[in-house]
Structure formats: structure tokens, C-alpha cells
KEKE-3310 file (N, C-alpha, C; in steps of 0.2 Angstrom, whole numbers, plus 5000, padded with zeros to 4 digits):
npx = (5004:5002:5010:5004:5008:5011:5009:5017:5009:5000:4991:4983:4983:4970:4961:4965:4959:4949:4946:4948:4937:4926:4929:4928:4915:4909:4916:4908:4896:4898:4904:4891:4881:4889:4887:4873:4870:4876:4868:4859:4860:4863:4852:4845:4851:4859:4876:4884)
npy = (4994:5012:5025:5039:5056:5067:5084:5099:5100:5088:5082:5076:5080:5079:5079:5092:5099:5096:5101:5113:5118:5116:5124:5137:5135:5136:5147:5157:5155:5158:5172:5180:5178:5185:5197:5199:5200:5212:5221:5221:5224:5236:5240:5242:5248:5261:5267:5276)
npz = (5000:4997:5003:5008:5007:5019:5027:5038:5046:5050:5042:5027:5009:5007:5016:5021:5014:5017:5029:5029:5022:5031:5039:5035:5034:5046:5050:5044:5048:5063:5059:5053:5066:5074:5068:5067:5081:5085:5077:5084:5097:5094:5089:5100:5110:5104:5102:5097)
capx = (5000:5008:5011:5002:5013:5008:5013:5018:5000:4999:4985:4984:4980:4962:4960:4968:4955:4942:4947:4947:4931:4921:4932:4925:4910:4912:4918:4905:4891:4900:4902:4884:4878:4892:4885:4867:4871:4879:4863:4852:4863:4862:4842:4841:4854:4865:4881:4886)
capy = (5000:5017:5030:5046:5062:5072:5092:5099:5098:5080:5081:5076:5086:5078:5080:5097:5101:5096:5106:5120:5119:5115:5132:5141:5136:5139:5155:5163:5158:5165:5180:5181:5177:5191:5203:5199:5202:5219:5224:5219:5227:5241:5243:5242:5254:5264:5268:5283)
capz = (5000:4993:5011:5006:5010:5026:5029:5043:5053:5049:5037:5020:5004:5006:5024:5023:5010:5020:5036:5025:5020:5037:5044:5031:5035:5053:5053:5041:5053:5068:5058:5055:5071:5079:5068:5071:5089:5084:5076:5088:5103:5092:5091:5109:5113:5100:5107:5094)
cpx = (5004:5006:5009:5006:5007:5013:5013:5013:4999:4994:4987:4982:4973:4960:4961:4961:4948:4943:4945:4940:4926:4922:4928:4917:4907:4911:4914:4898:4893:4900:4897:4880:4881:4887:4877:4867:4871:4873:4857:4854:4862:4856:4843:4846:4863:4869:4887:4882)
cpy = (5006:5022:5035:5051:5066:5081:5091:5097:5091:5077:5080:5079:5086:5083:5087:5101:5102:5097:5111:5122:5119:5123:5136:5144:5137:5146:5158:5161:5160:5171:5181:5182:5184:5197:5202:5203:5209:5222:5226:5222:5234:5246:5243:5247:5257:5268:5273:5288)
cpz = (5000:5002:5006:5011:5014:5025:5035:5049:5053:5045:5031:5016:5006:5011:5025:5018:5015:5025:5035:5024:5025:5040:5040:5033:5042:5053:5051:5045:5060:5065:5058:5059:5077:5076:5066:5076:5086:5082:5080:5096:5099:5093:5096:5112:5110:5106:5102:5096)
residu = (UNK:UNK:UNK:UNK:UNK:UNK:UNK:UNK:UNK:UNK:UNK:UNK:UNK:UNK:UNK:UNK:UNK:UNK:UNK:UNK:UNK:UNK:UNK:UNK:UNK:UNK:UNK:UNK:UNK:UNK:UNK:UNK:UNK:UNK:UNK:UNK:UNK:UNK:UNK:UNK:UNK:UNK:UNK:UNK:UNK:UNK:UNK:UNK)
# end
């Protein structure tokens, strides 16, 4: 069976792909969700 090459992190091209892609999808609903908040802190008590 042929050893697939690893990078530094230990993952493989695939694997590293598909880390990539979850984080992606991760971070853009925290951002969403922060700036939700922020608009919804806003309505209730603008702070300009």
C-alpha cells in the first residue's frame, strides 16, 4: 500500500481540504451570528 505524503499539521492534501472547507463554513456563521448580535445590541441601545 503506497504512504500518502503528510505536511507539517499531519494532514493530508484531502483532509487538509476538507478542514478548509468546514472552517470556512464555521467562521461565516460566527460572523453572521456576531453581527446579528451587533445589530440587535444596536436597536436596543445605539452607542454613537
Amino acid at each position: 500500500m503506497a504512504e500518502s505524503t503528510r505536511s507539517l499539521s499531519g494532514l493530508t492534501e484531502e483532509e487538509a481540504l476538507e478542514f478548509h472547507a468546514q472552517f470556512k463554513t464555521t467562521f461565516t456563521a460566527f460572523v453572521v451570528i456576531a453581527v446579528l448580535a451587533h445589530i440587535l445590541v444596536w436597536a436596543w441601545k445605539p452607542w454613537f
